[in-house]
NUTIGU-250557 format. One record per residue (C-alpha): z, y, x. Coordinates in steps of 0.001 Angstrom, whole numbers, plus 500000, padded with zeros to 6 digits. Each point is the difference from the previous one (the first is absolute). Example, Ala and Ser with C-alpha at 12.3 -4.5 7.8 and 13.67 -1.06 7.14 Angstrom:
507800495500512300
499340503440501370
END
This chain:
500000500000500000
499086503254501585
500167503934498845
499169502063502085
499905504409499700
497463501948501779
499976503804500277
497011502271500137
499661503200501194
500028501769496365
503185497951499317
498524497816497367
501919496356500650
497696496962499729
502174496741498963
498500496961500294
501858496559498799
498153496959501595
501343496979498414
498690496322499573
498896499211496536
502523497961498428
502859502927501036
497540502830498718
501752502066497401
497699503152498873
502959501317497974
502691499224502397
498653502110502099
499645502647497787
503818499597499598
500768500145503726
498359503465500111
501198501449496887
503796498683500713
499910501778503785
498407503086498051
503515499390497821
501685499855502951
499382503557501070
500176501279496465
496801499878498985
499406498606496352
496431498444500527
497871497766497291
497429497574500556
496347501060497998
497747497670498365
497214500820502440
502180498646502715
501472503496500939
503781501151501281
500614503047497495
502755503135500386
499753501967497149
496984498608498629
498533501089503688
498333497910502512
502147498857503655
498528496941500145
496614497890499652
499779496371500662
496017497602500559
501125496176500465
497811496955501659
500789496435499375
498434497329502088
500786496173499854
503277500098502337
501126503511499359
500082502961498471
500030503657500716
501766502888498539
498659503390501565
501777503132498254
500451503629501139
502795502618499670
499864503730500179
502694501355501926
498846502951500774
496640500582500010
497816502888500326
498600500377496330
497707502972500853
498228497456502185
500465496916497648
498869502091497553
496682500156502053
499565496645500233
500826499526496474
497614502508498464
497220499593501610
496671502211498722
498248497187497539
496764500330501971
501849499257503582
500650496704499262
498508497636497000
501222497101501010
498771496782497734
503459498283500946
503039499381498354
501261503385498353
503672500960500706
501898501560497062
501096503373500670
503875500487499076
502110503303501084
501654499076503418
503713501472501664
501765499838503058
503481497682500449
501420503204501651
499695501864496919
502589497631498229
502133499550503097
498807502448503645
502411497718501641
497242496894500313
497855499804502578
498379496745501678
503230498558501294
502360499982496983
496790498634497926
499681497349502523
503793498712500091
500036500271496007
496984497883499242
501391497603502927
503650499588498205
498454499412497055
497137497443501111
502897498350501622
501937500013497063
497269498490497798
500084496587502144
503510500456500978
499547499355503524
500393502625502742
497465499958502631
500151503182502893
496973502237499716
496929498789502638
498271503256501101
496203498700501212
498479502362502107
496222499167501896
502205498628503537
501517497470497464
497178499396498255
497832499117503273
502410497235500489
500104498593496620
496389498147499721
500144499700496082
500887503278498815
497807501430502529
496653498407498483
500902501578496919
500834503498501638
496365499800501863
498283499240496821
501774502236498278
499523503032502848
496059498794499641
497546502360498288
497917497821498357
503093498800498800
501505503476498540
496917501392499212
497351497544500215
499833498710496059
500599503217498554
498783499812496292
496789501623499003
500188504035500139
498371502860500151
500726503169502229
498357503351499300
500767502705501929
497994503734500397
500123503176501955
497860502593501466
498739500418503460
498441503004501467
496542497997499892
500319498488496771
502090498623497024
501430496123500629
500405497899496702
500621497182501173
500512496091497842
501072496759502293
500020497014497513
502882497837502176
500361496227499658
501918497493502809
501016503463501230
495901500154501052
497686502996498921
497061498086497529
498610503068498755
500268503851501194
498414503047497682
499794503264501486
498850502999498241
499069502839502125
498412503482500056
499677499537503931
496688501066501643
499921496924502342
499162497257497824
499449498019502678
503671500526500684
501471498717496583
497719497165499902
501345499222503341
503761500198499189
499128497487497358
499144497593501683
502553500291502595
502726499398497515
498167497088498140
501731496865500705
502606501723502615
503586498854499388
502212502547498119
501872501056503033
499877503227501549
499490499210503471
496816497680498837
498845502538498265
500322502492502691
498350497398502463
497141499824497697
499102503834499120
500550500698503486
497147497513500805
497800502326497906
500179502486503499
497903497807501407
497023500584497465
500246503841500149
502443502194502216
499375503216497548
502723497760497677
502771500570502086
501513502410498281
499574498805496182
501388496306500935
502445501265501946
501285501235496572
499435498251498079
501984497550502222
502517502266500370
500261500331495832
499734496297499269
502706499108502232
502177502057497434
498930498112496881
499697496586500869
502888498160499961
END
C-alpha cells in the first residue's frame, strides 16, 4: 500500500494511492482525505463527479486507472494556488484549444488556506499520513524517494523512466485542435494545427503575407513534426536553408510559437 504527496511549484498537492486490486477502496480514500481535511478543521464533502468540496467549492479533483493487479487513485489538492494563473489555464479562449477529448466539468475552485492559512505542504502531508495509517491500522514511518534512491531500486525506477518519457506524458494525447493568431510586421498569422499522438496531421494558415512562398513553406515544415517546441523550432529553422531573406519572419514566428505551444 503506498500514498505518496507531491508538491508543485503553484502549491497544488498531487495524491496518488497505488494499491493492489483486491485492497482498492475508491471511497476509502475519499475518507482518508476528507477526515485529515477534518483534522485541521476543515468540513469537506465528497461530490458525485468524484470531487473534494468546501463550501460547495472545488480543493480537490481525482482521474483513477485500474489494471489487472492494481489500481490507481491520482487526486489533487489546492493549497494555495495561484488562481489568477489557474484561472488561465482554466479559461482558456474557445478557439485556443478545441480539443476532441474528454471534456472536464468546470466547478468554482478555492484555496485550503482560505479555510485554515496555517496549512501548507507539510501539515497536509502528516494529516493524510495519520489518517491513511489509521484506515489499515498499522503504522508504517514515511519513505521519502528521491532520484539517488530511485537509481538503486530497479522496479520503481522502470516506472519513473517511463513515466519521465515523453511519448509517455504526451505522446497519446487525445485528438485536438490548437488555433492560435497574431500579427507580424510582414503579415497577419492565423494559424490551425489539427494534433493527434501529440503529431501535427494537418496545419491551415491564413495569411495576408506578400511571400507566399513563405507560408506555403511554413506549412510544410510543421506537417507531420511532433508537437514539441524544440521540433518545431528544428524544423522552421531548416526553412533558412531555402531562402536567407526569412530570417527575420521565422525567427518570430519561432520566437511567438514557443509562447503558445505547450
Amino acid at each position: 500500500m503506498v500514498v505518496a504527496q507531491y508538491s508543485t511549484i503553484w502549491e497544488i498537492r498531487i495524491l496518488p494511492f497505488y494499491l493492489p486490486k483486491q485492497d482498492y477502496d475508491q471511497q476509502a480514500n475519499f475518507n482518508i482525505i476528507i477526515n485529515a481535511l477534518k483534522d485541521l478543521g476543515i468540513e469537506a464533502t465528497c461530490s458525485g463527479r468524484n470531487d473534494i468540496l468546501v463550501d460547495n467549492k472545488k480543493v480537490s479533483g481525482s482521474a483513477f486507472k485500474h489494471k489487472i493487479d492494481r489500481s490507481f487513485h491520482h487526486g489533487t489538492l489546492l493549497v494555495n494556488a495561484n488562481m489568477t494563473k489557474l484561472g488561465d489555464y482554466l479559461n482558456p479562449h474557445p478557439l485556443k484549444l478545441a480539443a476532441k477529448g474528454i471534456k472536464s466539468v468546470r466547478s468554482r475552485v478555492a484555496n485550503l488556506v482560505e479555510y485554515n492559512p496555517n496549512i501548507d505542504h507539510q501539515v497536509i502531508c502528516e494529516a493524510i499520513i495519520k489518517r491513511f495509517c489509521q484506515h489499515h491500522n498499522q503504522y508504517v514511518e514515511a519513505e521519502i524517494l528521491d532520484q539517488e534512491q530511485l537509481v538503486t531500486n530497479s522496479y520503481l525506477n522502470k516506472y519513473y523512466e517511463m513515466m519521465a518519457n515523453w511519448d509517455w506524458r504526451f505522446g497519446k494525447t487525445p485528438e485536438f485542435t490548437h488555433q492560435m493568431e497574431t500579427r507580424f510586421d510582414w503579415g497577419i498569422m492565423d494559424l490551425r494545427l489539427d494534433v493527434k499522438n501529440a503529431t501535427i496531421n494537418d496545419a491551415i494558415i491564413f495569411s495576408d503575407a506578400l511571400d507566399i512562398n513563405l507560408i506555403e513553406s511554413i506549412k510544410e515544415a510543421l506537417l507531420g513534426c511532433s508537437y514539441q517546441m524544440d521540433i518545431i523550432h528544428k524544423q522552421l529553422s531548416l526553412l533558412l536553408q531555402k531562402n536567407s531573406d526569412w530570417e527575420k519572419p521565422i525567427k518570430e514566428l519561432v520566437e511567438w510559437l514557443g509562447n503558445e505551444v505547450y
